[in-house]
C-alpha positions as CSV (number, residue, x, y, z in Angstrom):
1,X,69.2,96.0,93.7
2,X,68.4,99.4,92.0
3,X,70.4,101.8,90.6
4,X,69.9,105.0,88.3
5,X,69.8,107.2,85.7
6,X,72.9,108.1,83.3
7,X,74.9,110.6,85.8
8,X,76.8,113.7,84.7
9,X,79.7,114.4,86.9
10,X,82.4,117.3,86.7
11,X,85.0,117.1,89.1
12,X,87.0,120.9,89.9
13,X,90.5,121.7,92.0
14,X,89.3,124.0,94.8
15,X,91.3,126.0,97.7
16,X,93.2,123.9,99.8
17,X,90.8,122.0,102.7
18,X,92.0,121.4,105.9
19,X,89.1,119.1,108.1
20,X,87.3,117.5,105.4
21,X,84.7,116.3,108.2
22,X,83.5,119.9,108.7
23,X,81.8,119.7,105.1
24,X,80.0,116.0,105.8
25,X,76.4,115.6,107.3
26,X,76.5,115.6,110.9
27,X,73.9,113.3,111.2
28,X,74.5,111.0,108.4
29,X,78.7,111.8,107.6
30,X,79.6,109.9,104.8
31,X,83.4,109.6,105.0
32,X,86.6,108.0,103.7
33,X,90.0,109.2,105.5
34,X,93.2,108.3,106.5
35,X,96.0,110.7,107.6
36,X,93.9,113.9,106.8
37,X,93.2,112.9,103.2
38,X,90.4,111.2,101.5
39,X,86.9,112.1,101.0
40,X,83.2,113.2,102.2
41,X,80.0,113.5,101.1
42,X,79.1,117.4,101.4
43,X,76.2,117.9,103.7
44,X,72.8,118.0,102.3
45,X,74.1,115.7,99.3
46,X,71.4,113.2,98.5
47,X,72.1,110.0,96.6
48,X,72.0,110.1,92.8
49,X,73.2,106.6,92.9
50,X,72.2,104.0,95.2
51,X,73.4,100.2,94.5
52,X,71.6,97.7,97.1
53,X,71.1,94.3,97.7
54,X,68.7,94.0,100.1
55,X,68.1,90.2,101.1
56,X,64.5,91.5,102.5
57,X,63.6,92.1,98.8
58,X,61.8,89.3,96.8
59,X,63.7,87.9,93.5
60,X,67.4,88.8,94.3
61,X,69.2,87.2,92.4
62,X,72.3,84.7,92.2
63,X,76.0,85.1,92.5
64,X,77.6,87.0,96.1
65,X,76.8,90.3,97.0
66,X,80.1,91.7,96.5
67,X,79.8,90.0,92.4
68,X,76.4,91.4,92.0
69,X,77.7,94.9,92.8
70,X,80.6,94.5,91.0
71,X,78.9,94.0,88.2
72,X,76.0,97.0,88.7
73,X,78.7,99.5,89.3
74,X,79.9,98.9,85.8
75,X,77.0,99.1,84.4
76,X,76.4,102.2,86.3
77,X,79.5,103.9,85.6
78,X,80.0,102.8,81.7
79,X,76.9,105.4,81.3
80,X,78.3,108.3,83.0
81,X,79.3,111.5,81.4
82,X,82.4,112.4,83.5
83,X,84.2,115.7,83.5
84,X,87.4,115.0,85.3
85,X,90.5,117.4,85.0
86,X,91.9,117.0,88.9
87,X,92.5,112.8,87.9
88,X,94.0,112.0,90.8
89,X,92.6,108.9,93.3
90,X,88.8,109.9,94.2
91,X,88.2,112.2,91.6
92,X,84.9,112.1,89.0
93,X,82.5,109.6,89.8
94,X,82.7,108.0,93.3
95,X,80.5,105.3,95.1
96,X,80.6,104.5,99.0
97,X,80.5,101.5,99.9
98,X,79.3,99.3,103.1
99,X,78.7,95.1,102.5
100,X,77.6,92.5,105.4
101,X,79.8,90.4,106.5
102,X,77.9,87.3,106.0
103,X,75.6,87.1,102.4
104,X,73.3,85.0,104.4
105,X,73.2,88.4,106.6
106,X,70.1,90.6,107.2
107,X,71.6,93.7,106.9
108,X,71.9,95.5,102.9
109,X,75.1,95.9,101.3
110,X,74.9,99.2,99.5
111,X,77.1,101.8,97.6
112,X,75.6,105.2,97.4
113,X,76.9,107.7,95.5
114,X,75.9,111.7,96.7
115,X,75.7,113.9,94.6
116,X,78.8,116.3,95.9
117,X,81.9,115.1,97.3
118,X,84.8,117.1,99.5
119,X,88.0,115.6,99.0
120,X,91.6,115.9,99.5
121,X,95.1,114.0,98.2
122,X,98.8,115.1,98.0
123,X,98.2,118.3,98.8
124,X,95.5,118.9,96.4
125,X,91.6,119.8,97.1
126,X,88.5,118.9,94.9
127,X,85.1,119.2,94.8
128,X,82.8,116.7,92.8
129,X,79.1,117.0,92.0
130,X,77.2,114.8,90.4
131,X,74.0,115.2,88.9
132,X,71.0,113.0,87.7
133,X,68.3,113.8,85.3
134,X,65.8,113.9,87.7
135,X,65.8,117.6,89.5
136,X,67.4,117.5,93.0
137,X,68.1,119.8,95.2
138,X,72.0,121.0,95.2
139,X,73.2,121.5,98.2
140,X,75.7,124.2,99.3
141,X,79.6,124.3,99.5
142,X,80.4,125.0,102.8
143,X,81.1,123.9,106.2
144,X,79.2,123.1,109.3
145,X,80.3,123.7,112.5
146,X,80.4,120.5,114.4
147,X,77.7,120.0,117.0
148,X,78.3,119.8,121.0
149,X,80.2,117.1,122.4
150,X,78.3,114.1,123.4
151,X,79.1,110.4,124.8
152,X,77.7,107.3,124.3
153,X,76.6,104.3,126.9
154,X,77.9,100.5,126.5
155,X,76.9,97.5,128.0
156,X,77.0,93.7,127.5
157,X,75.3,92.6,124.1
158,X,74.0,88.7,123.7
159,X,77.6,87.2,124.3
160,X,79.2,88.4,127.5
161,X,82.3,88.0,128.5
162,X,81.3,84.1,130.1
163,X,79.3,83.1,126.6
164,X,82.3,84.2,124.8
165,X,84.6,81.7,126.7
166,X,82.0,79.1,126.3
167,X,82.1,79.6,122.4
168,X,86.4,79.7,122.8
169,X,85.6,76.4,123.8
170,X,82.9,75.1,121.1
171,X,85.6,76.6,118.4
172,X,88.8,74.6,119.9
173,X,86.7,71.3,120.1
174,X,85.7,71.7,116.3
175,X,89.2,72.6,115.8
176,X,89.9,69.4,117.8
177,X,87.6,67.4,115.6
178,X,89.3,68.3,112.3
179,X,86.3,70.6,111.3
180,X,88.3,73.4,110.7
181,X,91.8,75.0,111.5
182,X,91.2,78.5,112.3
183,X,87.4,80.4,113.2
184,X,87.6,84.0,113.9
185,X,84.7,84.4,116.7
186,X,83.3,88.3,117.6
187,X,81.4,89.3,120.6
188,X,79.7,92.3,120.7
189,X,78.2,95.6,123.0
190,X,75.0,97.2,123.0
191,X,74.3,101.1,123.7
192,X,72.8,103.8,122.7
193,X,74.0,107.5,122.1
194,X,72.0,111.2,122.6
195,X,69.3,111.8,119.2
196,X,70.5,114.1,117.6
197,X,74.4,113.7,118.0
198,X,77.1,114.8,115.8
199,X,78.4,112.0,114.3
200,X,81.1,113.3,112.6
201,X,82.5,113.9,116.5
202,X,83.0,110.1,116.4
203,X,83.9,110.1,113.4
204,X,86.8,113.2,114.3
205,X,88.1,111.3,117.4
206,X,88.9,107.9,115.7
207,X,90.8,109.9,112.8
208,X,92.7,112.1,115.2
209,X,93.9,109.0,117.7
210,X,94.3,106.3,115.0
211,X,95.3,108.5,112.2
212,X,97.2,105.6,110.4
213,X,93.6,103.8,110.4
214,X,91.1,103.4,107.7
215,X,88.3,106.0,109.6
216,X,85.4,105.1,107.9
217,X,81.7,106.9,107.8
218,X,79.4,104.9,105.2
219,X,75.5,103.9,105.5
220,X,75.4,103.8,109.7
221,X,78.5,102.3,110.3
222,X,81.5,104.2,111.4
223,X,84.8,102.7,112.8
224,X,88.5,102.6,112.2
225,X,89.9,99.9,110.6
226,X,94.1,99.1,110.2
227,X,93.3,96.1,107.9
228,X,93.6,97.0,103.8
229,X,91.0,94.4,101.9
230,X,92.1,95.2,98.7
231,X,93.6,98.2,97.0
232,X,93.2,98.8,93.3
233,X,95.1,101.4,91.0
234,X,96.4,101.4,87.3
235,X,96.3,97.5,87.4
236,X,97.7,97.1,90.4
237,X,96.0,95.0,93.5
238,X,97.8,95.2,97.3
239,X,96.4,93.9,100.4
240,X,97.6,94.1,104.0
241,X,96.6,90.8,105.7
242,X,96.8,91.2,109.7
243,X,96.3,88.4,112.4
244,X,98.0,88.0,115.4
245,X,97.5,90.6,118.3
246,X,99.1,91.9,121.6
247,X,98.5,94.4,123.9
248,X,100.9,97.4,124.1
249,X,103.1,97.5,127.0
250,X,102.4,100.5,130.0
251,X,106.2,101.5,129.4
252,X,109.1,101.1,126.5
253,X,110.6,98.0,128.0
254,X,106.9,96.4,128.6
255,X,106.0,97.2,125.4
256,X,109.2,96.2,123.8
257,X,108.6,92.8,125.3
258,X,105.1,92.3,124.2
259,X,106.6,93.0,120.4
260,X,109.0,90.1,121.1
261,X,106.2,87.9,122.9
262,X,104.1,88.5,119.2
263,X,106.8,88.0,117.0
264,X,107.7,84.5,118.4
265,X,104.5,83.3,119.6
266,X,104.0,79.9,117.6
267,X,99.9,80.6,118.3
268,X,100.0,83.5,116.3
269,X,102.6,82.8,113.8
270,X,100.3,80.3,112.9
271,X,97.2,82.6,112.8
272,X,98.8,84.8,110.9
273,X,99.9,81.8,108.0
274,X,96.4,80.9,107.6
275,X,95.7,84.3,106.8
276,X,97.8,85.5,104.7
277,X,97.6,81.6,102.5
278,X,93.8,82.4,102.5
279,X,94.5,86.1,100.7
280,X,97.2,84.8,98.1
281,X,94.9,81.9,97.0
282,X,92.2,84.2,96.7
283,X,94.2,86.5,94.4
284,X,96.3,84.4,92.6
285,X,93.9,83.5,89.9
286,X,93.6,87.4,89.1
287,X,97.2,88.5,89.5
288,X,100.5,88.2,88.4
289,X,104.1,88.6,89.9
290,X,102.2,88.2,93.6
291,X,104.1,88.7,96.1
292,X,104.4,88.9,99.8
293,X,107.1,89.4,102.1
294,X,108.4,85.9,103.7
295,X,108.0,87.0,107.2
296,X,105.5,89.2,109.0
297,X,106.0,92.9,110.1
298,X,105.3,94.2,114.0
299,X,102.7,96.8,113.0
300,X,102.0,99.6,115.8
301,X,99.2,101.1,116.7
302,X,98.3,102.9,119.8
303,X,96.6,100.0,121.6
304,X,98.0,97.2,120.1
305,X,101.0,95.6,118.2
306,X,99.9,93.1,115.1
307,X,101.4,90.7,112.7
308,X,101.0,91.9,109.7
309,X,102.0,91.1,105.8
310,X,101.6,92.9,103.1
311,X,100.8,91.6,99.6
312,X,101.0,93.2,95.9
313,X,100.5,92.0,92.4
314,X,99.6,92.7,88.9
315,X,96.1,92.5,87.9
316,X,96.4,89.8,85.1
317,X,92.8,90.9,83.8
318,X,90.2,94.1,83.6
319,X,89.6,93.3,87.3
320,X,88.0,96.3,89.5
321,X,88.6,96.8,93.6
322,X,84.9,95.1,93.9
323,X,85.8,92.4,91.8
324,X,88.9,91.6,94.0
325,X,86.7,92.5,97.0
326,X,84.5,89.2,95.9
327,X,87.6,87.3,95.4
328,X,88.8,87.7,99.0
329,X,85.9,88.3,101.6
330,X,85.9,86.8,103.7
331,X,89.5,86.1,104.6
332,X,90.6,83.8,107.1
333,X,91.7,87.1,109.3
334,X,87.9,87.7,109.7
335,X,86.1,84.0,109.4
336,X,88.7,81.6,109.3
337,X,89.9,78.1,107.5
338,X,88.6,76.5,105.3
339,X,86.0,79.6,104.7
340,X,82.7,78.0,104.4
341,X,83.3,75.4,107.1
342,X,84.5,78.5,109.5
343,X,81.3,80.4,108.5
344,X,78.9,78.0,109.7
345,X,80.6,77.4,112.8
346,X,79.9,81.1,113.3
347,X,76.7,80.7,112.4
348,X,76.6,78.2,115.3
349,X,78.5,79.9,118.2
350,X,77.3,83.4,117.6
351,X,74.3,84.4,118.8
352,X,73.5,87.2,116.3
353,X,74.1,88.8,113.2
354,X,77.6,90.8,112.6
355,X,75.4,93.1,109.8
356,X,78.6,95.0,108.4
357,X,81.3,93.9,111.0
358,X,84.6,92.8,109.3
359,X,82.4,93.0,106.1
360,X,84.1,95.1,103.3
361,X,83.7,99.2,103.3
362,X,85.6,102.0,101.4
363,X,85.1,103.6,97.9
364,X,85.3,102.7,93.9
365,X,85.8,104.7,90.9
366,X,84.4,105.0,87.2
367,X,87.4,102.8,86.6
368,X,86.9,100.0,89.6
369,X,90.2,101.5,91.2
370,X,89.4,102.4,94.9
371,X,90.5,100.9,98.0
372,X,88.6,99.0,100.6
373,X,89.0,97.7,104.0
374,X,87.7,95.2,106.5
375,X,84.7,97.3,108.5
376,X,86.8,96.5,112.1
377,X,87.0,98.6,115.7
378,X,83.4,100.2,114.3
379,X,79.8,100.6,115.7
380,X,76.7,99.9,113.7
381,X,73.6,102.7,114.2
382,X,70.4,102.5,113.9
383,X,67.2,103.4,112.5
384,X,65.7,107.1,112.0
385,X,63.9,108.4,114.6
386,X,60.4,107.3,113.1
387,X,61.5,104.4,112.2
388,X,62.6,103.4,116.0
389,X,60.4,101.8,118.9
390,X,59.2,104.3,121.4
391,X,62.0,103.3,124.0
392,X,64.7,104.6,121.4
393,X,62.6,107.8,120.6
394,X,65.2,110.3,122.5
395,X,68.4,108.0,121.5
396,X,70.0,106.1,119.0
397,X,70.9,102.7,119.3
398,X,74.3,101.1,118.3
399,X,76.0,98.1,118.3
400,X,80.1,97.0,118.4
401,X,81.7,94.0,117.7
402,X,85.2,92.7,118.2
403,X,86.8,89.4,117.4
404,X,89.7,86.9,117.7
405,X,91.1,84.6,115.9
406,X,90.9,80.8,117.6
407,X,93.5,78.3,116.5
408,X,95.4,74.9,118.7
409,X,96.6,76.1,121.2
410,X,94.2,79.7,122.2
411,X,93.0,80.0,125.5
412,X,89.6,80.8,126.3
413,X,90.6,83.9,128.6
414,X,93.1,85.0,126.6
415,X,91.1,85.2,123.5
416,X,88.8,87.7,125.9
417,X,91.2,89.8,126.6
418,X,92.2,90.1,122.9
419,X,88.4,91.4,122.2
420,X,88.7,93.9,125.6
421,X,91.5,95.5,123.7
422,X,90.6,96.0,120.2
423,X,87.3,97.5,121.9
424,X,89.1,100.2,123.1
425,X,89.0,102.2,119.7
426,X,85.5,102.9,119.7
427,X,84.9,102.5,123.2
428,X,87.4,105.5,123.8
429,X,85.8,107.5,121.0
430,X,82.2,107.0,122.1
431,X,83.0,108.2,125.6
């Protein structure tokens, strides 16, 4: 893990900004948004702050990634100078954030923090820079037109649509067996998109058709998640725990019927229990008055109806969003029940690395408020163009993972289909 010199940030109320993406990198956006609001990095921004745990690295210490970080980022932010009139959510100093999945994972979990950031909330524009003592270049505040249009290339990854089955199977025996009660098991696609893209087009197209989503741009993942980890602001923690899934219908009475099907399905009723148990254990310690609703919600989205709870409570102690992000990755929505038995039947029955899927992304403050969500319905990208074999020289590669949750009673080609559909997101958008 590194991190930085004491930073000097000023925060300033600017002209009203209506596509926030048009100020990010286009090769490298760095994004937080939801409904047209949120933030970006502005492009050419280079990271005065960069908090990493890298498992490559020699002598990393003890303690779970998300607890490591937790801890740096105070460190970090209890020595910046911040200049902060605006003072609403995202305003001052700002890191983005991206963790693996698995702490066992070969991928880094990182926040970076650029030195100026575009954002936008309640009908109010900012801009943010933030400055090091080292001398950095400072780049300009303006927009960049977005790059041609430009579609990606998918195909089967290490677990096709058979191998996925076959794992269905290995889960519900080990469920069988007492082992565990739920596992949540991801399969994943492979492709590769034109060097040289515009990210930020991907980015663009999840935001516009999913605009109720998380659309997330941080460290080479970008995606569009409906599932809030953990929200923190003024001492107050929410979380919206989602499990249980059904396609929408073609037409209103179809889809109608696939809401009832959801609601009383006894599979996913169940799913959804372990889920939402998993979350208020996790935050009980830290909380009080906690509180969820006794019965699921039909959430809508355009490709698919969930169950889904949400959960509030007061923070009982100086707890920041990483600190509740270490108390609840990973729930049972994305690994399953109990945790560490469901994470080493993953281990088992996957046949690679999730790197930052269902892992925790989003932002956090100077004060530890932010808000975070489960890295779902993404793609992962890879390495520089230098840094790439030859046979990626004129593309870059990508990989997409989707998951389902197996409890009693799922059925191997049912489950499939469940992974087909929460594809389509970034399928859509890559096309």
């Amino acid at each position: 893990m590194n991190g930085t010199a004491r930073l000097v940030v000023e925060t300033r109320e600017i002209e009203p900004i209506d596509d926030l993406l048009e100020y990010a990198d286009p090769a490298q956006p760095l994004a937080w948004l939801r409904r047209g609001e949120g933030m970006v990095a502005l492009a050419g921004s280079v990271a005065v702050g960069m908090l990493s745990i890298d498992p490559s690295m020699p002598g990393q210490p003890s303690g779970s990634r998300a607890t490591r970080l937790a801890q740096a980022w105070r460190e970090l932010a209890a020595s910046a100078q911040i200049d902060d009139p605006v003072g609403v959510a995202g305003t001052g100093l700002v890191g983005f954030g991206a963790l693996a999945f698995d702490d066992s994972s070969v991928s880094a979990s990182s926040i970076i923090v650029p030195s100026a950031i575009v954002g936008r909330r309640g009908g109010r524009s900012w801009l943010t820079r933030i400055r090091s003592p080292f001398d950095l270049p400072e780049p300009s505040f303006a927009p960049t037109p977005y790059g041609p249009y430009w579609s990606g290339t998918l195909g089967p990854g290490s677990l096709g649509p058979e191998g996925y089955q076959d794992a269905v199977r290995g889960a519900l025996t080990a469920i069988e067996a007492g082992e565990v009660s739920k596992v949540v098991l991801a399969r994943d696609l492979v492709g590769t998109i034109p060097a040289g893209s515009d990210l930020r087009r991907l980015a663009r197209a999840l935001s516009s058709e999913y605009p109720d989503t998380w659309t997330y741009a941080v460290d080479g993942i970008i995606g569009a998640s409906p599932e809030t980890l953990a929200t923190v602001a003024a001492g107050t923690v929410t979380a919206r725990v989602l499990a249980g899934t059904a396609s929408r219908g073609g037409d209103a009475d179809a889809d109608a019927a696939a809401s009832v099907r959801l609601a009383t399905s006894a599979k996913d009723l169940d799913e959804h229990r372990y889920a939402v148990h998993s979350v208020l254990e996790s935050l009980r310690p830290h909380t009080t008055a906690l509180a969820a609703s006794e019965q699921p919600f039909m959430l809508k989205l355009p490709n698919v109806w969930h169950l889904a709870t949400d959960v509030e409570g007061d923070l009982r102690d100086a707890a920041s969003s990483l600190d509740m992000v270490a108390a609840l990755h990973p729930t049972a929505a994305v690994a399953g029940t109990p945790t560490d038995a469901a994470l080493a039947l993953i281990r088992t029955l996957e046949p690679f690395d999730r790197g930052r899927y269902a892992g925790p992304v989003g932002w956090v403050d100077a004060r530890g408020d932010g808000e975070w969500a489960i890295a779902l319905r993404c793609a992962q990208f890879g390495a520089a163009p230098a840094q790439r074999p030859a046979e990626y020289r004129d593309a870059i590669p990508l990989v997409a993972h989707a998951g389902a949750g197996i409890v009693a009673g799922s059925v191997p080609e049912s489950e499939l289909v469940e992974t087909r559909v929460k594809f389509r997101p970034i399928v859509d958008a890559l096309a």
